[in-house]
C-alpha positions in Angstrom: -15.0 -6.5 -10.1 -12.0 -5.4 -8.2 -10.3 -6.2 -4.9 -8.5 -3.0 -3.3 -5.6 -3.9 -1.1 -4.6 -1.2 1.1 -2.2 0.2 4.0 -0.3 3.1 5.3 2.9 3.9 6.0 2.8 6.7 9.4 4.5 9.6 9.2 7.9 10.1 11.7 8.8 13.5 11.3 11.9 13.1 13.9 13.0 10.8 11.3 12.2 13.2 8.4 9.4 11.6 7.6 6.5 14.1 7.1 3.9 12.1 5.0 1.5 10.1 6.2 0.7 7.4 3.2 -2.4 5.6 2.6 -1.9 3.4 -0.5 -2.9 0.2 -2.1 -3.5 -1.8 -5.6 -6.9 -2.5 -6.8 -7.0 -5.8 -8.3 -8.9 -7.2 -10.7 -10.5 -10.3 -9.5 -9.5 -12.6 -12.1 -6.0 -11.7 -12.0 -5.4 -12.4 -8.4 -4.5 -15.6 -8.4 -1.8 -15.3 -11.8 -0.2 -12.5 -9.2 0.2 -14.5 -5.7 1.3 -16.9 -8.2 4.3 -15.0 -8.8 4.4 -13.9 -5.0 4.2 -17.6 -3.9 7.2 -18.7 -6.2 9.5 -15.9 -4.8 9.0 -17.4 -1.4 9.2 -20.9 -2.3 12.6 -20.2 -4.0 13.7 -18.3 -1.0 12.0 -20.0 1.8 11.5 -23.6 0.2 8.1 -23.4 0.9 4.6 -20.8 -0.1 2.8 -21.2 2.4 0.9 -18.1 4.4 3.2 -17.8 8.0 5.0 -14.9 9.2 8.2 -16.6 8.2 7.2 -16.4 4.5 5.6 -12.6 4.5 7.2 -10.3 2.0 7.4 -6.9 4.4 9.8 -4.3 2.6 10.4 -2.6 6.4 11.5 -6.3 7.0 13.6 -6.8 3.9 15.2 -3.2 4.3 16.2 -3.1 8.0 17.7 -6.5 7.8 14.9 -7.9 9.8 12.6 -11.4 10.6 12.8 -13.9 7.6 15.8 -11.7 6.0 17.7 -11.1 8.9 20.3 -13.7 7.8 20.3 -11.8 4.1 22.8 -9.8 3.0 23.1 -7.0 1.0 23.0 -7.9 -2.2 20.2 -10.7 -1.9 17.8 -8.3 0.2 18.3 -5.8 -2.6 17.1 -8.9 -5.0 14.4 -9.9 -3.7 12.8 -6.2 -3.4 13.7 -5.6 -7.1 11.9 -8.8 -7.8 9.0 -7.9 -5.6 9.4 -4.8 -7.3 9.2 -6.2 -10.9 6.1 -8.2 -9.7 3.9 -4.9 -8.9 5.1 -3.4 -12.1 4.2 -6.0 -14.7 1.1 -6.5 -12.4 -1.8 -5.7 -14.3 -3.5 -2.8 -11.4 -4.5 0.1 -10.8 -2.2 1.5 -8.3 -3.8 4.6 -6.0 -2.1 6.9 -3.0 -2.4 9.5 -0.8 0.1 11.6 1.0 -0.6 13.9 4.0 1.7 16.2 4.9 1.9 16.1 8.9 3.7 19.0 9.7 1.0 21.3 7.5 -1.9 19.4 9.0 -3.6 21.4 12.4 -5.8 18.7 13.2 -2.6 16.2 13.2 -5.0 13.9 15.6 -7.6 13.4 12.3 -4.3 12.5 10.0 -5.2 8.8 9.7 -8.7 9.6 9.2 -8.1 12.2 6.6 -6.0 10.6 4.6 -8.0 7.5 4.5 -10.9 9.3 2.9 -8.9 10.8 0.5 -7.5 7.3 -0.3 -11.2 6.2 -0.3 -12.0 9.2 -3.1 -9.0 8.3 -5.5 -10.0 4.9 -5.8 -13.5 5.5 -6.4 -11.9 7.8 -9.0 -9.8 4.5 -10.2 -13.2 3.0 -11.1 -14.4 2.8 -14.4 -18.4 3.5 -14.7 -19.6 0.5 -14.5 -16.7 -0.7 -12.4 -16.6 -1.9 -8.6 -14.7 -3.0 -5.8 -14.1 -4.0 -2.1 -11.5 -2.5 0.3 -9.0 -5.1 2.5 -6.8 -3.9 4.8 -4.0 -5.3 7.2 -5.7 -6.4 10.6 -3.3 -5.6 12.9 -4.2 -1.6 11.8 -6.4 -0.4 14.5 -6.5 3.0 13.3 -8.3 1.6 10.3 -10.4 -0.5 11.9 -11.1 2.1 14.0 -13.2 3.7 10.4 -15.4 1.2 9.4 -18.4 3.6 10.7 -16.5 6.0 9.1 -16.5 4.7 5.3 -20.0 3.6 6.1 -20.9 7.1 6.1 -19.0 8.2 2.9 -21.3 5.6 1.1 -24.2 7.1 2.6 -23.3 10.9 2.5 -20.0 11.3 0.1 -17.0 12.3 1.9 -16.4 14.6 5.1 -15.9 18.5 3.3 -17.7 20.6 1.0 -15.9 19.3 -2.1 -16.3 16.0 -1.3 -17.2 13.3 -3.3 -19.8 10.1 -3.3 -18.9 6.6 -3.3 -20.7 4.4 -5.4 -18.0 2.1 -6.5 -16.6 0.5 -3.2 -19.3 -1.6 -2.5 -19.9 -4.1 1.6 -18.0 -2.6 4.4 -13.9 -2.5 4.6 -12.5 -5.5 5.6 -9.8 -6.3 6.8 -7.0 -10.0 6.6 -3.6 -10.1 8.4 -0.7 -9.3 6.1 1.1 -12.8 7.0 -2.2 -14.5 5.4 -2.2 -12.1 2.2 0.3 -12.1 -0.7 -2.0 -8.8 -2.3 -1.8 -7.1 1.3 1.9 -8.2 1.4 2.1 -6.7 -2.3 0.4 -3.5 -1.1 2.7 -2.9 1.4 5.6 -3.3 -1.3 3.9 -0.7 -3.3 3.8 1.7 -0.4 7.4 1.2 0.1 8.1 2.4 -3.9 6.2 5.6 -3.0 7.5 6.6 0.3 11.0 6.0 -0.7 9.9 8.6 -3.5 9.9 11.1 -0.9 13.4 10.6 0.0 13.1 10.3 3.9 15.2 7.0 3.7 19.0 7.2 4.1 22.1 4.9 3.3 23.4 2.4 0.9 20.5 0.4 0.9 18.4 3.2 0.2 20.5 4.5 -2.4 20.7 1.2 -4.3 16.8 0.8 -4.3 16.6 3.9 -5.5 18.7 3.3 -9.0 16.6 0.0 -9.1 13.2 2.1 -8.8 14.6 4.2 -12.1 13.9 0.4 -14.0 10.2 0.4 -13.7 7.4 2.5 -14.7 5.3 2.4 -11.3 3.3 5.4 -12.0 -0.3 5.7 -9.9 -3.7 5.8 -11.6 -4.9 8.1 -9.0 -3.2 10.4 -6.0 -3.2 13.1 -3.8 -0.3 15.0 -2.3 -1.9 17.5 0.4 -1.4 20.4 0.1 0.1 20.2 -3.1 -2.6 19.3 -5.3 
């Protein structure tokens, strides 16, 4: 049995940003707690404590703009911790899945978050082994994905919504849904999602440029994707 972490990075094409992401890790349930282990370490040795606040949540928007519990960071420790954070999702042992929408190429640009989510909803159903299942978590404070529960309820019932689409069997129960601050795997999926965005190259600057020599380390290949319209 796995747990699926999940959550989206939004497209900003003013900023360069074409790609709308839905992403996540799916996590074998017995592995879990060896991996917040790892998670609640980090933030002990950086925050002398573990415990599940906002002034302990691993964010890599947070960490790369300088911002909440790193905003007194410099430099060269924010660019630690994400390589450590980093490291973490590597040697974790998941299945990592994503999907990336191109916003500009889209005509229904008002269904993007839906779109993509059901694509991300396919590729992890594709992640599953035969005999294989899992729930879906996602960050709270998301409405848009809250906004799908019905949604997803529907692809269970009657596969996904085009002609090619797909059943799914494997994600079994509803979504549901935690707030990051109270989630090292939501926390971890949001460092995930960071590693493939920045694989589109929208980010700019030193910092970005040094993450990106630190990404060459580690092998952080996905089980499944989609790129729309590219495959």
């Amino acid at each position: 049995m796995y747990v699926t972490y999940f959550d989206e990075v939004k497209s900003q094409p003013t900023q360069g940003q074409n790609y709308y992401f839905v992403g996540g890790i799916c996590v074998p349930m017995n592995k879990i707690m060896e991996i917040e282990s790892h998670l609640n370490k980090l933030a002990a040795d950086l925050f002398g404590t573990s415990d599940l606040t906002p002034e302990t949540c691993f964010h890599a928007r947070l960490i790369h703009f300088k911002k909440g519990p790193f905003g007194k960071m410099d430099f060269p420790a924010r660019l630690v911790v994400l390589k450590r954070l980093t490291e973490i999702l590597a040697e974790a042992p998941v299945k990592r899945v994503y999907v990336a929408i191109d916003h500009n190429l889209l005509k229904a640009r008002h269904k993007i978050a839906e779109i993509a989510f059901a694509h991300f909803c396919e590729r992890v159903e594709m992640a599953m082994d035969e005999n294989e299942r899992t729930i879906l978590i996602g960050d709270l404070d998301n409405q848009e994905f809250k906004n799908m529960i019905s949604d997803f309820a529907r692809y269970r019932t009657k596969g996904t919504p085009w002609d090619w689409g797909i059943k799914i069997n494997s994600i079994v129960d509803s979504v549901h849904f935690a707030r990051s601050h109270h989630s090292r795997m939501i926390q971890l999926a949001d460092i995930y999602l960071y590693t493939v965005s920045h694989g589109y190259g929208s980010r700019k600057g030193g910092f970005a440029d040094a993450y990106a020599k630190v990404l060459q380390e580690f092998n952080l290949f996905p089980t499944r994707y989609k790129v729309w319209p590219r495959d």
